[in-house]
N, C-alpha and C positions, 0 to 999 in steps of 0.2 A: 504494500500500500504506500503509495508518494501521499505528502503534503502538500500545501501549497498555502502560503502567510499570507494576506496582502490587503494594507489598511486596517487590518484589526479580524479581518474574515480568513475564517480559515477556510479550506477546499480539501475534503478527501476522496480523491479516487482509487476505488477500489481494480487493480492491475487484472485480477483473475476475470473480473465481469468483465473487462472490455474485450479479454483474449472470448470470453464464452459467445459473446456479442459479434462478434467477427465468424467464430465458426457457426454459428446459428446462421447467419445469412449465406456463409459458404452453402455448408450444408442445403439450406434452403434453395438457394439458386441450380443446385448439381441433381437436387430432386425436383425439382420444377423442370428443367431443361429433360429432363431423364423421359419424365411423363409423357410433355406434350413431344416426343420423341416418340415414343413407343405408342402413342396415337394416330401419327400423321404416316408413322411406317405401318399401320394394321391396313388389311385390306377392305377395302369401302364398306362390307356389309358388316363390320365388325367395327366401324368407326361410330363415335356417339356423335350423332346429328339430329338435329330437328328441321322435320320433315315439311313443316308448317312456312317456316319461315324460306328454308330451301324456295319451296314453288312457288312463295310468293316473289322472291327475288327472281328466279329462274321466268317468270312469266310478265314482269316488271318491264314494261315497252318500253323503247327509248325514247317516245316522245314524253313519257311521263317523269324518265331522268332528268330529262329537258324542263320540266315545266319547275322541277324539284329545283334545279340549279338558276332557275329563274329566281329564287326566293332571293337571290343574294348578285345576283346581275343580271337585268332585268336586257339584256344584249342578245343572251341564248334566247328566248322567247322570243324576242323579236323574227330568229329564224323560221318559225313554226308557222305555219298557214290561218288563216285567219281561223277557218273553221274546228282550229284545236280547242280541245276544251281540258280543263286541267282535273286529272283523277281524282279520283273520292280517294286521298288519302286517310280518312277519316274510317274508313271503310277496309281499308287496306293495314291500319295498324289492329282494330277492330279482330282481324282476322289474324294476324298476328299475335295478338295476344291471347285470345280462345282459344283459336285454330275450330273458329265456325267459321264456315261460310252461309252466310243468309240463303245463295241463290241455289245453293247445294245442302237436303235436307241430311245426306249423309254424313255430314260433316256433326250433326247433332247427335249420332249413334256410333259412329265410330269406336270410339274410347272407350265405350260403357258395353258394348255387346262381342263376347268373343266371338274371334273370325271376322270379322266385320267387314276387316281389311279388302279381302275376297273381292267387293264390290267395289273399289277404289278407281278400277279401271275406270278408261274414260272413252267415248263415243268420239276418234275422228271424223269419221264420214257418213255421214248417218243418212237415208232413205225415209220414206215416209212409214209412220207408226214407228221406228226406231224408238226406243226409248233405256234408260237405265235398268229396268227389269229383265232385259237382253241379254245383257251383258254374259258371256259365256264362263261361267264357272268349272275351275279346277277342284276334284276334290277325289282322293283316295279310296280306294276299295275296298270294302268291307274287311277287318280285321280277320277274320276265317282265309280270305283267298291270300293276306300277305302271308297268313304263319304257314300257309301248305294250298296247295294248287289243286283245290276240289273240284273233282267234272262235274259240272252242270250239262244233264239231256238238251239237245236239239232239235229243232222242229225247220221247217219250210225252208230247206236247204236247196230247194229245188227253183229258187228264187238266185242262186248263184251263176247259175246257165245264163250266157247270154244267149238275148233270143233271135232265133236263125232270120229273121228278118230285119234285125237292126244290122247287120254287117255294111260297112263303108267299103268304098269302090279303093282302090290301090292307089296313096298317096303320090300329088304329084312333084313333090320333094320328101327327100327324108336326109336323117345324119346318117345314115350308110352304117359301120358297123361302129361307132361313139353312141357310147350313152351319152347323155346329156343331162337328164333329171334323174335327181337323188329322191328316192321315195323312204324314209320309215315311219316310225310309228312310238314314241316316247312311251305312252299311254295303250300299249300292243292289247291292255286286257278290258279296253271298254268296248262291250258290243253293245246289240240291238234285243230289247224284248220280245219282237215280232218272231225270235227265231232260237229262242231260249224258253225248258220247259219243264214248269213246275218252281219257279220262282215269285218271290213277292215282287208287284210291279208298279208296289205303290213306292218303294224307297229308287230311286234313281241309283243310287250308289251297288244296286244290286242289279243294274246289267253289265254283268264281264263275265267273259269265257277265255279260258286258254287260249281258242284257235279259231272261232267264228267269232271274230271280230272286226276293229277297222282293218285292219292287218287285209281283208278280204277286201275291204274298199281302195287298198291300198292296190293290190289286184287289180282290181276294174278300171281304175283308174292309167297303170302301167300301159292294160292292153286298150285302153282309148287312145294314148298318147303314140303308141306304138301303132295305131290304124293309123295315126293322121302324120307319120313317117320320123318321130321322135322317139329315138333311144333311149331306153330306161333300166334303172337299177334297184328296185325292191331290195330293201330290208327289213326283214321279216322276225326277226328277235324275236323270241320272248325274253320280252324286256323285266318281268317281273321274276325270271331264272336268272338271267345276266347280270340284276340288280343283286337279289340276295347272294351270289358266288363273289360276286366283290364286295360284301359287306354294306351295300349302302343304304341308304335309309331311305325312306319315301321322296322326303323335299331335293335327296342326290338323284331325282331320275331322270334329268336333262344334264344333268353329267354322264350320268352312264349314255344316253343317247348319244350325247356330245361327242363321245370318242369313237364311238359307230360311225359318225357322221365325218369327224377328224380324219377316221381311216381310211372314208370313201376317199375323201378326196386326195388323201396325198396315191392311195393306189389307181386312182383316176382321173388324170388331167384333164378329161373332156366333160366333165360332170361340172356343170354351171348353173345349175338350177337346185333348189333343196326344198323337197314340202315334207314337210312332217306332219302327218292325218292323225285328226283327232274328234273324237265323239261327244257331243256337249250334253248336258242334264235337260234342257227344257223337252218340255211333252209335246204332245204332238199338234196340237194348236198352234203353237208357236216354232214348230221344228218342220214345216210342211208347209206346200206352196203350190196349187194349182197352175199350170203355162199348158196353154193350150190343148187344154181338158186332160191333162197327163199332172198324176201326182209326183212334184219331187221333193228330196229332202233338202232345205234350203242350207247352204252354206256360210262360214261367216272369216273373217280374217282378222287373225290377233298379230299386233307388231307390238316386241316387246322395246321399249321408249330408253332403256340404260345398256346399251352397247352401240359403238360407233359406226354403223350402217344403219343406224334407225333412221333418216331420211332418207336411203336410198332402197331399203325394203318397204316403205310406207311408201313410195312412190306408185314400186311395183306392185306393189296391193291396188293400189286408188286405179292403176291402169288396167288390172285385170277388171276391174271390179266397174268401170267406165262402158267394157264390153260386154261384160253380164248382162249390165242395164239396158244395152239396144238389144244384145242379142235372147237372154232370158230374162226380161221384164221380173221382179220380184223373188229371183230365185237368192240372191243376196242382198241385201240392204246395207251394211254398214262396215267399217273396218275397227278394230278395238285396240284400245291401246292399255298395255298392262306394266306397272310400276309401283318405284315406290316401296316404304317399306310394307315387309309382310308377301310381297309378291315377288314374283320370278324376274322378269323385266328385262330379259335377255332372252331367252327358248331357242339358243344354242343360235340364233342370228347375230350373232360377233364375231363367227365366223364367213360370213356372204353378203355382199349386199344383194344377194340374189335366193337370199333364206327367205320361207313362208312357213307360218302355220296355218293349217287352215281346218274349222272346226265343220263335219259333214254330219248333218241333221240331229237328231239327238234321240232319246233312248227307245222313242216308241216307232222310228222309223223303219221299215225295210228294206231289203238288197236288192228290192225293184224302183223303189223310188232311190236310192244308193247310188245305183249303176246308172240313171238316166242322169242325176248327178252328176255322176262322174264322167260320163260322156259331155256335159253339159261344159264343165271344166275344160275337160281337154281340147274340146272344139274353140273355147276361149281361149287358153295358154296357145295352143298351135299357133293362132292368128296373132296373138301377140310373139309369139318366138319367132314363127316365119318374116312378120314386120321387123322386128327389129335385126337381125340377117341380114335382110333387103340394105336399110341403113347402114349397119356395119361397112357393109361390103360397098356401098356409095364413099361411105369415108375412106377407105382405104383406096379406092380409085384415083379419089380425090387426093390423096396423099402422096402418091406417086407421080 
């Protein structure tokens, strides 16, 4: 301990607190630094973020930065068009701090109902009657079919046959001996009730089979695309065998897909195209769609919004989906978009920007309206592949 005299005041400092006071802020700063260290290195889905404020920044226009930066030089504003009007930040902090949104009722339920997340998605492209009730739901297979792969009886398997009258005349292009589309199946064990027998057919969750399932749409589709002179490669997994041998858990089954799909492509450089077929929950009200007095099962397209091809798969969606409209009037409506936490938001499209999911009718459908489907599709994709070909092959003309 020092003294110190001065004018009649004494001063004591005590030497050990100021050594303890020094390593206290060492300390402190080495564990501070250490933390937000081993934060900024975790991988995104393991990093603590709020999710609230993320989208509202993420969706935050720049004319509204502008109107913001106006508060303090009134110059920026001046560049903006007469008819700008400045956001309800009022509204915007509002939501910020709840994490409601007034215009979105979900945003009231979220937090308080498990699973909720589920419905977070969001409607890009939407058709008429589209609505959030649509929105296509992921959800797992009854806990009996993951602990062991119990056969379930079959019925109207005779609905697999294509029928001798639908046959297409001999493509006048084709990719010669290249595949080109990558076909599987993430979700291999959801089928249709129409052809499943002696099951409850009130729970959704309880249509899946081994081996009648999309895995067969997956089929149909193949040799549609293969009438109309496009090479294909079916994988046909059982993804729910593939899964348990590597150990993975439910929410790992677009990893385990991922590396199916990973495979294709490095042992197949002509493979440009990637759908992964899958079966949605709604019933048959909403998963069916009369065109021209023929029932089909209506189709839907999820791009998932957190891998960096999300604008160039949300293209290819919106383009297929442009064609549907002239050419099958209602057979699809809308494109979906899935994020965010709780949700997948990738579906192995971070590998293409020429990835698709696409969901084909839902549990009460059958592999009559399936296959017309599916033909419905492929007469769509053809004309968009063969189109863009046509282009390519103008640019490279052009190039030379």
């Amino acid at each position: 301990m020092r003294s110190y005299k001065s004018q009649g005041l004494m001063v004591s400092i005590q030497g050990t607190s100021i050594v303890k006071g020094i390593l206290f802020l060492i300390v402190g700063f080495i564990m501070l630094f250490s933390i937000t260290g081993a934060i900024v290195s975790l991988k995104p889905e393991f990093r603590l973020s709020s999710s609230s404020i993320s989208d509202i920044t993420s969706h935050l226009s720049g004319e509204a930065l502008i109107h913001l930066l106006g508060y303090e030089n009134q110059y920026f504003v001046q560049s903006l068009p007469e008819s700008s009007e400045k956001p309800n930040y009022a509204a915007t902090i509002f939501k910020a701090a709840t994490n409601i949104n007034l215009d979105d009722p979900r945003s009231l339920l979220g937090r308080e109902l498990p699973a909720f997340s589920l419905f977070d998605g969001k409607i890009l492209v939407a058709g008429e009657g589209t609505n959030y009730t649509d929105i296509p739901i992921e959800s797992p297979p009854p806990l009996d079919i993951l602990l062991e792969e119990r056969e379930i009886a079959t019925q109207n398997l005779e609905q697999l046959e294509k029928p001798q009258d639908d046959k297409n005349p001999p493509p006048a292009m084709t990719t010669g001996d290249k595949k080109v589309v990558y076909i599987y199946h993430t979700h291999s064990w959801e089928s249709y009730f129409p052809h499943l027998k002696g099951v409850d057919t009130s729970k959704p969750n309880n249509a899946v089979h081994n081996t009648v399932n999309v895995t067969k749409v997956g089929e149909m589709l193949s040799e549609e695309l293969k009438a109309r002179g496009l090479g294909t490669e079916v994988n046909k997994t059982n993804m729910l065998t593939y899964r348990n041998k590597k150990g993975y858990n439910w929410y790992q089954s677009y990893k385990a897909s991922g590396e199916l799909f990973a495979s294709a492509m490095t042992n197949n450089r002509d493979l440009n195209y990637f759908i992964d077929i899958h079966r949605d929950d709604k019933r048959k009200e909403k998963s069916t769609v009369i065109i021209n007095g023929k029932s089909y099962a209506k189709i839907a397209f999820v791009v998932g919004t957190e891998n960096p091809h999300f604008e160039k798969n949300l293209a290819l969606a919106n383009e297929l989906l442009q064609i549907i409209k002239k050419k099958y009037p209602g057979l699809s409506e809308a494109i979906y978009e899935q994020g965010g936490p709780g949700n997948n938001g990738v579906y192995n499209q971070d590998k293409s920007g020429n990835a698709m999911l696409i969901e084909f009718g839902g549990v009460d459908n059958n592999f009559e309206e399936l296959r017309r489907s599916a033909a419905a599709i492929a007469d769509v994709f053809a004309e968009y592949y063969w189109q863009a070909e046509k282009v390519n092959a103008g640019q490279g003309d052009s190039k030379e």
